[in-house]
N, C-alpha and C positions, 0 to 999 in steps of 0.2 A: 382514567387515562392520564397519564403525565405527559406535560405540555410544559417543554422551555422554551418560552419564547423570546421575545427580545431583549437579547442581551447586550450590556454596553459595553463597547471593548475600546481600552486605551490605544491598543495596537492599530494601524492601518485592517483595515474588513470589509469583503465585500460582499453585500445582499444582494440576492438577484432577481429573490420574490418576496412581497409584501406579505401581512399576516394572513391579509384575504384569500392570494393566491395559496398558500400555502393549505389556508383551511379546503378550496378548490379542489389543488391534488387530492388532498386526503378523502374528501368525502365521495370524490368520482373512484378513486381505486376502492373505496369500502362496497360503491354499488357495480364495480364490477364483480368484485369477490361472491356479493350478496345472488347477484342474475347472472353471469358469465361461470363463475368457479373457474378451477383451477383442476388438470386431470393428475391424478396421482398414481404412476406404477409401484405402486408399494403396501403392500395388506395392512403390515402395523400400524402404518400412518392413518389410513383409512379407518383403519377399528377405532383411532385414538378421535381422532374425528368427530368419529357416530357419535362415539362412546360420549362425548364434552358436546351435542347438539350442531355440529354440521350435519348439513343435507346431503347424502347421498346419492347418487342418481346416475343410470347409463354405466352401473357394474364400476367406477372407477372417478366417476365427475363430482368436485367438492364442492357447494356452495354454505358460505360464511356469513352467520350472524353477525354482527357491528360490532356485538356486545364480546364475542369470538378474540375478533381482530383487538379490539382494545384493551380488552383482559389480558392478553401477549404484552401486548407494547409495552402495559403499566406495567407489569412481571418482568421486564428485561432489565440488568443492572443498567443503570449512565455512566458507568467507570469500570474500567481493567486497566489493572498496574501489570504488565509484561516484564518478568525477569531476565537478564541474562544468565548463559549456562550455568555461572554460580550464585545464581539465587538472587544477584542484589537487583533493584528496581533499575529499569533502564528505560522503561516509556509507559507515559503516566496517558491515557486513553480518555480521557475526557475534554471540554468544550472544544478549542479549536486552538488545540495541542497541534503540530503537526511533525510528522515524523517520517523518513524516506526510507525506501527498500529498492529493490533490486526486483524485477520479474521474475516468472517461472517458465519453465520449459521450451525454451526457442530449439529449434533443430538445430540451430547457424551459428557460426561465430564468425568474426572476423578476428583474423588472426594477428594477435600483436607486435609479434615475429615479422611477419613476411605482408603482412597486409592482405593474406589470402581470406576470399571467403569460404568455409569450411564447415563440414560438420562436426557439431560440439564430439569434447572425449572426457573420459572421467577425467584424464591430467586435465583439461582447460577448466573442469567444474570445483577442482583442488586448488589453482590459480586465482578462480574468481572470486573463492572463499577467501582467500589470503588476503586479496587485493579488497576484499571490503570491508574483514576484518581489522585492516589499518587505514582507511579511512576515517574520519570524527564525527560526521557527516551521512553516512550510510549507517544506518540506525538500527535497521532489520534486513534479514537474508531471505529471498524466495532460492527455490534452485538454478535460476538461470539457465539449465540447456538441457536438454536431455541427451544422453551420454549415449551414441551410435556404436562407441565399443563395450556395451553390458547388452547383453539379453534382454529385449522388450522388456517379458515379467516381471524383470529383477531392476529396472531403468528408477522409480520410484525409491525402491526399499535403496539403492544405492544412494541417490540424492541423499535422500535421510539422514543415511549414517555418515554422508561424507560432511553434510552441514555440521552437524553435532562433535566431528573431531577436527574441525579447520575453522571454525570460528567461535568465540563467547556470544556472540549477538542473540538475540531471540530470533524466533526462527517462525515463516508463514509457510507452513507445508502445503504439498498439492498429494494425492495420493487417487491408485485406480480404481480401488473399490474398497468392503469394509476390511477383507482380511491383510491389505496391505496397509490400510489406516491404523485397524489394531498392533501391527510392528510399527509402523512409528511413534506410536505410544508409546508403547513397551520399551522403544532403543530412546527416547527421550526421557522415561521415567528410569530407564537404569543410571542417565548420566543424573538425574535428578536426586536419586538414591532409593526412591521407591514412587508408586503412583499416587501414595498420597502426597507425597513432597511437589512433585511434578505439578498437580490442582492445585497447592498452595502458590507455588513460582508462578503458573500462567510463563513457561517458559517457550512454548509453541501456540501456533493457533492455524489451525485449519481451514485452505480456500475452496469451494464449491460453488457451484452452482445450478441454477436450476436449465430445464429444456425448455428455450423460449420458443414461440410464446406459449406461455400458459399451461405447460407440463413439470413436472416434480419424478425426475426419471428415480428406479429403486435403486441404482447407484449411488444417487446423490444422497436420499434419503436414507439409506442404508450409513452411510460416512455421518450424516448428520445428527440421528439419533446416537450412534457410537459415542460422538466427540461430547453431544448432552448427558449421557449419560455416566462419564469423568467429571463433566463440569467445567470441562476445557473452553476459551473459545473458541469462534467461528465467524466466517464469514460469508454468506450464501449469497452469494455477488450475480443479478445476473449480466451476463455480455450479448446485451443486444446488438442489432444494426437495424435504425430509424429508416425505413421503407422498403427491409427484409424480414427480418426477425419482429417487428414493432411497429408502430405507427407513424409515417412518416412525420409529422410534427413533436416537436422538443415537449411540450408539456401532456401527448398523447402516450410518446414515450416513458414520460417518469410516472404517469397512471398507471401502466403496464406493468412496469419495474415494479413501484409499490404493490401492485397486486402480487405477485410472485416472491420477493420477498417477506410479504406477510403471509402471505400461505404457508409461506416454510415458518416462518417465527412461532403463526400458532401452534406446529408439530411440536417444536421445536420446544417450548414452553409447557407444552401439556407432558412430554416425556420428563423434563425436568424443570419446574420451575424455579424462573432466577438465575438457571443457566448462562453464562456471558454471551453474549451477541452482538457482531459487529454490522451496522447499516451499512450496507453499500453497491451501488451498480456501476458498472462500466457501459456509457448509455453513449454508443457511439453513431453516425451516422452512413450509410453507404454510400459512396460516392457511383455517380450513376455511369461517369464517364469510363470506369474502369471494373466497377463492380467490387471496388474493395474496402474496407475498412479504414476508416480515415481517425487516425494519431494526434495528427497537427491542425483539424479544422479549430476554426472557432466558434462550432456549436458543441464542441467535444469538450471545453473549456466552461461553455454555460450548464452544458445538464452535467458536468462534474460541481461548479457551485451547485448547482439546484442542491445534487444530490448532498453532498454537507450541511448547506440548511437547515436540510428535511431532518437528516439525522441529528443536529443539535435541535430541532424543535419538537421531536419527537421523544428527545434526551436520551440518544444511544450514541455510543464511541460509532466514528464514521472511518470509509472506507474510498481510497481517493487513487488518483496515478501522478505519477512524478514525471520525471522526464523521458521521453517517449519521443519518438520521430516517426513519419512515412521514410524520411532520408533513407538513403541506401550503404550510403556511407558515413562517417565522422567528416560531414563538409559543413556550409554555412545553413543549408537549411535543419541541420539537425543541432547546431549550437542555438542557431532563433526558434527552433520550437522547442527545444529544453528551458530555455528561459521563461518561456510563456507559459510549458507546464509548470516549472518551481513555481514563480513568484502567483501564477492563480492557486495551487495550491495551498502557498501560503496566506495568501490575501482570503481565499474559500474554507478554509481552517477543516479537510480533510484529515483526522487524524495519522490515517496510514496511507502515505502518499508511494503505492507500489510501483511496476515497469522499468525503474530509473534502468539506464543502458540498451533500455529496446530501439532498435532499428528496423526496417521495414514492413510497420505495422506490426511489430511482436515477433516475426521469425526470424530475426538475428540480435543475438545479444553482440554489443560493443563498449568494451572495458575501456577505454579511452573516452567514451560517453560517461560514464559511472565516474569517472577523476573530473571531469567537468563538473557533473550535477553538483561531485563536493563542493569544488568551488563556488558553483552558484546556489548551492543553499546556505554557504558563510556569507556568500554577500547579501542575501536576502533577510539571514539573521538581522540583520543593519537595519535593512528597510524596517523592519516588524518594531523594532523597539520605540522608530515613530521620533516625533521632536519632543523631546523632557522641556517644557517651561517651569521656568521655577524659580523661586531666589537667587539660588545656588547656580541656575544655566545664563539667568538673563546677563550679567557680569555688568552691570551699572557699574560699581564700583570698579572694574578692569579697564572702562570705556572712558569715565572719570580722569581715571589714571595717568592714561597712555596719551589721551588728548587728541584735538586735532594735529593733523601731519604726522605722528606717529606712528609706532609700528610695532607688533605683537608678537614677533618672532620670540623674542629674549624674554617673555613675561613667566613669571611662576606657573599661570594657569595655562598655558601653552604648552609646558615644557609636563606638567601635572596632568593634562587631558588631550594629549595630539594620538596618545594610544587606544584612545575609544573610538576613531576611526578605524575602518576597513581597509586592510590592507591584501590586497592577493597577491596569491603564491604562483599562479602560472599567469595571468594577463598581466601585459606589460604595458608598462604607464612609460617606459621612457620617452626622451627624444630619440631620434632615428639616430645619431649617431654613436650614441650609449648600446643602443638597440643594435646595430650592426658590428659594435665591437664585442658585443656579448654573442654572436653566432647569426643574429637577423634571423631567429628561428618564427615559423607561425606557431601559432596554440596548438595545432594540429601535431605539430612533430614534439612539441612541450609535454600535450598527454602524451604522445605514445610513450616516450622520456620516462616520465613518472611509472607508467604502469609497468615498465619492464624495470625500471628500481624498485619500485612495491615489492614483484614479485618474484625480485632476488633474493631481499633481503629481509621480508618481514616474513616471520614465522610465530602465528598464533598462539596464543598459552596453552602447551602442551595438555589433551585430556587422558586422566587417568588410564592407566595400562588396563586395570581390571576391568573398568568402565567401557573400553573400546574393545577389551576379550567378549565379553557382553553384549555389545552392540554385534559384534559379529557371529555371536551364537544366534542370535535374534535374526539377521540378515539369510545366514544360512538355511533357516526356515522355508523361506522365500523360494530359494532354488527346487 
């Protein structure tokens, strides 16, 4: 089994469990695997199973040798380089890389326009492509809505194709089962040029997961074997809630998660070994008062570090959330729990930090969140590079120089390094009366500002005519 352990990082990082705890988790989720199992609705998986010495049992119930689970682990790459639609490297998936995305499937949108709350349409899912395709900041695309004016069936294979001609980014697909998994293959590999080009790129990668707790539904499995069997990756995320779905304590929780995750990894690994795979759970807790899913706690923040830990210590590419709210709107509590998901996600070195623009627990996407988060992942770039000591920073010789009662305004290195500071493009540093003769706008009406200029004027690099005839022969399938 491969084990990275601790690693020393120049950067600001935060631990949140010792090596002991660590080895803890690991060996409790191995003995639940070992006496509990895992039930699987799905024959192949099961055969794959027998066939590699899992235990059988109860027509359908998996229990896993040690030897099982660790032969996966050590079989999974630590690295996936993700291309954009043309092929070049655009996020490099190892240690604690971090890199933001946008969520998948909210019903809702708030509208940018009118400030309505609404249900998503294909136009808003064309916009929100645009607007994060000109972002610097927004790294990868999930689909962000599902589209109330397409046909259920076809809700999916639309996202797809609509990702693939509105924006270059890599792209983290959701899909309903295997036959609509296989076309976005297909409409991915046509803009890639064929399906081996596409395995080469790692230009998409597929989100799943499993039925908590403790089930492996044949839809999941069915998508998942698909995506091993290109050589695509994947990520079999699951979404709990800690005293619903899981066990009401944070570290009962990520026993759980580790269980079901590697139940799918050893499938997962035995269909194709070496196959890419991403670590990652969404290990949230229920709020009792309401019965709902909570975004903004801060035990949502510690089992998102656990869970990166785990994955650089087990040395796979990890799976994280970005900026996320309970808010209901773009007010003050949805700018202070954005900040606290970037900056832990930077600090917990989750590679793919997804959600970014979710509002009300994930059912309303808000585009005016998404022009935030950029902001606040440039200014977090900042924090991460940490203080450089060095010959070169300490400036003896500057200090020497300028003397007592002096002043550093007018110096060469002032005038040489004032641009390696952070500077933002929508918070405003003025005084109030700069600030009032510039409009006395809040942040609030700043994003709205920007996202209704994004998405007037940015228009992504055109994809190929024949490539998008193609995507739509592919789509039509669907119907």
């Amino acid at each position: 089994m491969k084990v990275v352990n601790s690693i020393p990082f120049e950067s600001p990082q935060f631990a949140i469990l010792s090596d002991t705890q660590l080895q803890d988790l690991h060996l409790a989720a191995l003995e639940v695997l070992r006496r509990t199992g895992v039930r699987f609705q799905h024959h192949e998986a099961l055969y794959l199973l027998k066939e590699a010495g899992a235990f059988i049992s109860d027509g359908n119930l998996a229990k896993f040798p040690a030897a099982m689970v660790e032969d996966a682990i050590a079989s999974t790459p630590s690295r996936i380089v993700m291309c954009d639609r043309d092929g070049q490297p655009a996020m490099f998936l190892q240690g604690a890389n971090v890199y933001f995305g946008t969520g998948s499937d909210c019903p809702n949108i708030i509208d940018p326009e009118t400030g309505r709350h609404r249900k998503f349409t294909q136009a808003d899912l064309i916009n929100g492509y645009h607007l994060c395709d000109a972002l610097p900041n927004i790294h990868f695309l999930m689909s962000m809505g599902i589209p109330d004016d397409v046909d259920v069936p076809l809700q999916y294979d639309t996202q797809m194709a609509l990702m693939l001609e509105h924006t270059t980014k890599p792209i983290v697909f959701v899909t309903n089962d295997r036959a609509s998994c296989q076309r976005a293959i297909d409409m991915a590999a046509a803009v890639a040029g064929s399906h081996e080009a596409l395995v080469e790129q790692q230009h998409i990668l597929l989100y799943s997961e499993p039925s908590s707790p403790l089930q492996q539904s044949e839809t999941a499995i069915d998508k998942l074997l698909l995506i091993a069997e290109y050589g695509l990756p994947v990520v079999h995320s699951p979404g709990t809630l800690m005293g619903g779905t899981a066990p009401i304590t944070m570290a009962g929780g990520l026993v759980m998660s580790l269980t079901e995750i590697f139940s799918a990894l050893v499938v997962h690994q035995l269909k194709r070994p070496g196959a890419p795979f991403v670590f990652g759970a969404g290990l949230h807790h229920m709020d009792m008062s309401g019965g709902e899913i909570s975004y903004g706690s801060p035990e949502f923040q510690l089992t998102k570090a656990a869970v990166g830990q785990l994955g650089r210590w087990y040395g796979m590419p990890t799976w994280g959330h970005g900026a996320c709210s309970d808010s209901k709107v773009m007010d003050e509590q949805a700018a202070m729990e954005a900040m606290l998901h970037v900056l832990m996600a930077r600090l917990s070195g989750n590679n793919l930090a997804h959600d970014v623009g979710y509002l009300e627990s994930g059912l309303t996407t808000c585009f005016e969140m998404i022009v935030l988060n950029d902001e606040l992942v440039a200014m977090t770039d900042h924090i991460m590079k940490g203080i450089q000591v060095s010959e070169d920073t300490l400036l003896v010789d500057e200090l020497h120089s300028v003397g007592p009662g002096g002043h550093f305004l007018g110096t060469e290195e002032t005038r040489n390094r004032f641009h390696d500071f952070w500077f933002p493009s929508l918070l405003d540093r003025n005084r109030r009366g700069t600030w009032l003769r510039a409009g006395g706008t809040t942040l609030s009406q700043r994003l709205n500002v920007r996202v209704k200029e994004i998405i007037k004027e940015h228009q992504p690099k055109p994809l190929d005519p024949e490539k998008k005839r193609k995507i739509q022969e592919i789509l039509a399938t669907a119907a």
